[in-house]
Backbone as CSV, one residue per row, in Angstrom:
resi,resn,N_x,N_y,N_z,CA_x,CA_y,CA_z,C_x,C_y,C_z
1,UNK,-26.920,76.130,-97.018,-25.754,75.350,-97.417,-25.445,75.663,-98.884
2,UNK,-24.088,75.314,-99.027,-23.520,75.859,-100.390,-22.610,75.112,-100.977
3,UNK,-22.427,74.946,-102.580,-21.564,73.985,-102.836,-20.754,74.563,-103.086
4,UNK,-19.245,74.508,-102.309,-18.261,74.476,-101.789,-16.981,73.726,-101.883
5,UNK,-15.658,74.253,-102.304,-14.901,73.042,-102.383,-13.193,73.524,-101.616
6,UNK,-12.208,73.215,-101.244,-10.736,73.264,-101.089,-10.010,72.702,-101.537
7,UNK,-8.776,73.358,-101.672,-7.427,72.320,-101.511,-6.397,72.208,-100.315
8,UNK,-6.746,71.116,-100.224,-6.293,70.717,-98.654,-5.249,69.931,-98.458
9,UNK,-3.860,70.249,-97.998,-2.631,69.661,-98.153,-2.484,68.929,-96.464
10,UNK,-1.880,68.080,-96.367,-1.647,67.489,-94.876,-0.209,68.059,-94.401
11,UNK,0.392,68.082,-93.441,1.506,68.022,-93.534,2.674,66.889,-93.675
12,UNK,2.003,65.846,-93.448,2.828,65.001,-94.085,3.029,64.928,-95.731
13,UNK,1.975,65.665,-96.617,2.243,66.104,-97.798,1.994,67.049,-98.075
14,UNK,2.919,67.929,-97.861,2.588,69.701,-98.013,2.192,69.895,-99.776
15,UNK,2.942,69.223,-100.262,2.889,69.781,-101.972,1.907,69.012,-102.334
16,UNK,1.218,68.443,-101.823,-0.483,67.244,-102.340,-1.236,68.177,-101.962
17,UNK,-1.718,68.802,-102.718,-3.299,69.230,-102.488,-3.982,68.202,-102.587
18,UNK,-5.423,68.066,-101.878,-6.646,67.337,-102.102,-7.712,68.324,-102.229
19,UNK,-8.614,67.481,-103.358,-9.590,68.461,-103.764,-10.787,68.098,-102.972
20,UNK,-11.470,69.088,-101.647,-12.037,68.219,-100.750,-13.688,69.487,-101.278
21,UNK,-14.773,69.113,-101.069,-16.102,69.621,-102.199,-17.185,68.775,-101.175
22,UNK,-18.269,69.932,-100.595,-19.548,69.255,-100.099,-20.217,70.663,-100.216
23,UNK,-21.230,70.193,-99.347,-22.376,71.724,-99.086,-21.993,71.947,-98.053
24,UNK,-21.487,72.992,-97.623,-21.866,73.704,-96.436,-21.520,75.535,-96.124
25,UNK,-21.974,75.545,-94.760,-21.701,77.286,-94.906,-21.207,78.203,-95.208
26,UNK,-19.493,77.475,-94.856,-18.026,78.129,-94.563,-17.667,77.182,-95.631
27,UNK,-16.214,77.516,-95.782,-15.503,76.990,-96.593,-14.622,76.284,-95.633
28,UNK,-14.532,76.771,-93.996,-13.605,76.395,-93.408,-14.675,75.343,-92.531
29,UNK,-15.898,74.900,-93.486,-16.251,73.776,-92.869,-16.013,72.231,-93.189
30,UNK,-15.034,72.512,-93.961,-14.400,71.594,-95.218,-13.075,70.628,-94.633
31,UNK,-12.339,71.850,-93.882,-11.307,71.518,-93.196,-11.400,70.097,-92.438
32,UNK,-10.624,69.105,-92.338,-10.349,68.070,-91.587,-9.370,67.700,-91.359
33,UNK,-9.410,67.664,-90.115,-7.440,67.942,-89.068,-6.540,68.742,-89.434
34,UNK,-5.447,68.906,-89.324,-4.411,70.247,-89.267,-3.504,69.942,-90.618
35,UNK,-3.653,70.933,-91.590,-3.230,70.731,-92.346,-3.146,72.523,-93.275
36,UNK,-2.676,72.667,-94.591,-2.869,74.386,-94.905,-4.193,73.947,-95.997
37,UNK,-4.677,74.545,-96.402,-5.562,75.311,-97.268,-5.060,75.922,-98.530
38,UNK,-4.701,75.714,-99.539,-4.664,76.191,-100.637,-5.956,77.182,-101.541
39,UNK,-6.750,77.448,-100.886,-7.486,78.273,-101.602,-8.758,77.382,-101.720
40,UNK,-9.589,77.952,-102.377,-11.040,77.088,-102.727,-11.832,78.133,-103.336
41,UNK,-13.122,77.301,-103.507,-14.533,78.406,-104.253,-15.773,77.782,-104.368
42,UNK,-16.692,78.417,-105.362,-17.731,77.089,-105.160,-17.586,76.341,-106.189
43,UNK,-18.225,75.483,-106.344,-18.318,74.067,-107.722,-19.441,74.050,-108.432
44,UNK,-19.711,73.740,-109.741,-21.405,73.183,-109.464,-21.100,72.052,-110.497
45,UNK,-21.838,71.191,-109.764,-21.089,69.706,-110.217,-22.437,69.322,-111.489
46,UNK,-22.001,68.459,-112.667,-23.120,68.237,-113.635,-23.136,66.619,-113.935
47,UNK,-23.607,65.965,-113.073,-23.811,64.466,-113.019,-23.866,64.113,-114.578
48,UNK,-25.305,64.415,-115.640,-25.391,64.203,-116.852,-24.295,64.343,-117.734
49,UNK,-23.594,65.621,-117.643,-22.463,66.063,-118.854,-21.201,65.446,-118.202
50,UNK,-21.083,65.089,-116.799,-19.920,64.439,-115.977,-18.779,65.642,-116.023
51,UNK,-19.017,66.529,-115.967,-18.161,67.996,-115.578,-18.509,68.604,-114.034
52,UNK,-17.557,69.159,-113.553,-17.402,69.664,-112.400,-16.394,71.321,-112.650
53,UNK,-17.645,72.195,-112.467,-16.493,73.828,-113.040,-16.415,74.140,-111.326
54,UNK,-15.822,74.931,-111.220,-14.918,75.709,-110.093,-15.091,77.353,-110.334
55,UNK,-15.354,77.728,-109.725,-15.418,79.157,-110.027,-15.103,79.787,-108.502
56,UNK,-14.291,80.976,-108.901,-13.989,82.029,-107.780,-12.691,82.233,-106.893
57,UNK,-13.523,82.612,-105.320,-12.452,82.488,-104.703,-13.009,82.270,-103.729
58,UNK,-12.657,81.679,-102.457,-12.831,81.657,-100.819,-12.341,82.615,-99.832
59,UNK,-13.923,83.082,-99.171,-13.863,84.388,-98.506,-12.597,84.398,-97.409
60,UNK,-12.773,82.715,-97.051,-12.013,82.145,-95.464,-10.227,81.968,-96.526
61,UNK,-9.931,81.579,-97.440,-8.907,81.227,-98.172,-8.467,81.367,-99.183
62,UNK,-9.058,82.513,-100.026,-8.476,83.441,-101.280,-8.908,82.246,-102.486
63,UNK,-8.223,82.770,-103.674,-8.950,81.794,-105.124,-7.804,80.404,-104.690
64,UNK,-8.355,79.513,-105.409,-7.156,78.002,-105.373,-6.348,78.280,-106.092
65,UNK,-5.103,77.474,-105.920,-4.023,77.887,-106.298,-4.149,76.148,-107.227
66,UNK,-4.577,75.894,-108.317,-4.649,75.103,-108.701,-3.578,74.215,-109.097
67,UNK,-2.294,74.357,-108.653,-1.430,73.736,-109.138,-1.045,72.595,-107.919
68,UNK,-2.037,72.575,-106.551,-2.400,71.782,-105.787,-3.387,71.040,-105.653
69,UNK,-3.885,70.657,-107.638,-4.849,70.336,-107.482,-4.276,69.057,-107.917
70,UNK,-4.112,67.623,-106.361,-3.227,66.650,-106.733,-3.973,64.994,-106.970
71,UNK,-4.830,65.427,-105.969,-6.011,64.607,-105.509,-6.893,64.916,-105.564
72,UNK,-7.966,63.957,-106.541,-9.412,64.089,-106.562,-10.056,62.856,-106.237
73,UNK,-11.493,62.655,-105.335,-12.218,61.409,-105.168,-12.465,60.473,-105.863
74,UNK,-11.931,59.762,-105.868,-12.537,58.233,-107.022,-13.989,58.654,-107.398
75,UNK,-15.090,59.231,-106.814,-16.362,58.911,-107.355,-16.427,60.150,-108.623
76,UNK,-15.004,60.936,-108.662,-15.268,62.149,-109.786,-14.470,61.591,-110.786
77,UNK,-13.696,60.296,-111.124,-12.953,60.116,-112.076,-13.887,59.899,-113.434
78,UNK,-13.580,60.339,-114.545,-14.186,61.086,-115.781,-14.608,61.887,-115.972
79,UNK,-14.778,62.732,-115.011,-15.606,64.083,-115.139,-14.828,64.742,-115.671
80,UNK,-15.031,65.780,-116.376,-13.747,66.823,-116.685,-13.691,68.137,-115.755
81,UNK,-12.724,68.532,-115.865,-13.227,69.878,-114.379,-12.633,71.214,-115.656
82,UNK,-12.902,72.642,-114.421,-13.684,73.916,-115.437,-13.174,74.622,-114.613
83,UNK,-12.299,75.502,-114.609,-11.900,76.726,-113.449,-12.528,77.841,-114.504
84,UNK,-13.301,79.142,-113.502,-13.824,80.758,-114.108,-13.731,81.251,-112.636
85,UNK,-12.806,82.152,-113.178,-12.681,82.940,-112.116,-14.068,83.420,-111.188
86,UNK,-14.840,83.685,-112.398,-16.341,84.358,-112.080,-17.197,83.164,-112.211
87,UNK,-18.463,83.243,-111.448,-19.595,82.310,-111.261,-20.282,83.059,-112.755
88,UNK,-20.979,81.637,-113.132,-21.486,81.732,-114.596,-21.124,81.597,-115.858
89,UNK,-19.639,82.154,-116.170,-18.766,82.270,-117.237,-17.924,80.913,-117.495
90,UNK,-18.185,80.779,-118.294,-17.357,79.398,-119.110,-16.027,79.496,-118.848
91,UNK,-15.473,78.209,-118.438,-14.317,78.097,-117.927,-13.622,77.623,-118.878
92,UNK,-11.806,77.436,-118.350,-10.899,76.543,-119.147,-10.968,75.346,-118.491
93,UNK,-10.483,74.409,-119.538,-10.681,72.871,-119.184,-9.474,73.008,-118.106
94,UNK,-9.212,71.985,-117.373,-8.026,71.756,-116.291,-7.537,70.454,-116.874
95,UNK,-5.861,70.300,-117.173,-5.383,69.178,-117.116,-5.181,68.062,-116.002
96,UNK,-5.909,67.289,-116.104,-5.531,66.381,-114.947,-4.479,65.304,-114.999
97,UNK,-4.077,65.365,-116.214,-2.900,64.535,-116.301,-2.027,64.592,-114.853
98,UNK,-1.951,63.185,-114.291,-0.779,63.109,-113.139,-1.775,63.304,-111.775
99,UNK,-3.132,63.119,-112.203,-3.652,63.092,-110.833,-3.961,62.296,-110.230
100,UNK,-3.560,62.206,-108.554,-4.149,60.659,-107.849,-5.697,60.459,-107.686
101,UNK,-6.317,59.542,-108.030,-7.720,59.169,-107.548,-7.669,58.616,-106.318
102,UNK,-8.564,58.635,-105.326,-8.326,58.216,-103.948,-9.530,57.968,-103.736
């Protein structure tokens, strides 16, 4: 298992990404009900520093297209998040200004 994350739009809100993040194999094990995929990668989440970086791309769904990044889980609000293209390399901060907690 692998930590893993998407952006996952419904069709009742195509332009809402949700930022959906667990362990598992696939990336397309993430998926729940019919909806598109905006891209994804892995995460590695830092409980202590309360940051969450993003790095890459998804083999099943290409890099995220972060500008669907609309929705994040209530249990990540304060964290700051980190997109690098590459695993390892220090990321840029992400504005979250305007994002829903859910």
């Amino acid at each position: 298992m692998h930590p893993k994350f998407i952006l996952f739009s419904s069709p009742e809100t195509p332009l809402i990404g949700t930022f959906v993040y667990g362990m598992v194999f696939q990336h397309k094990d993430l998926v729940k009900g019919y909806g598109k995929v905006h891209g994804g990668g892995w995460y590695k989440k830092d409980d202590d520093a309360r940051t969450m970086t993003l790095y890459g791309s998804s083999g099943d769904y290409g890099a995220p297209k972060l500008s669907f990044l609309n929705r994040i889980p209530e249990e990540l609000r304060g964290y700051r998040f980190f997109y690098s293209p590459i695993w390892g390399l220090p990321g840029g901060e992400l504005d979250l200004t305007g994002v829903e907690w859910f």
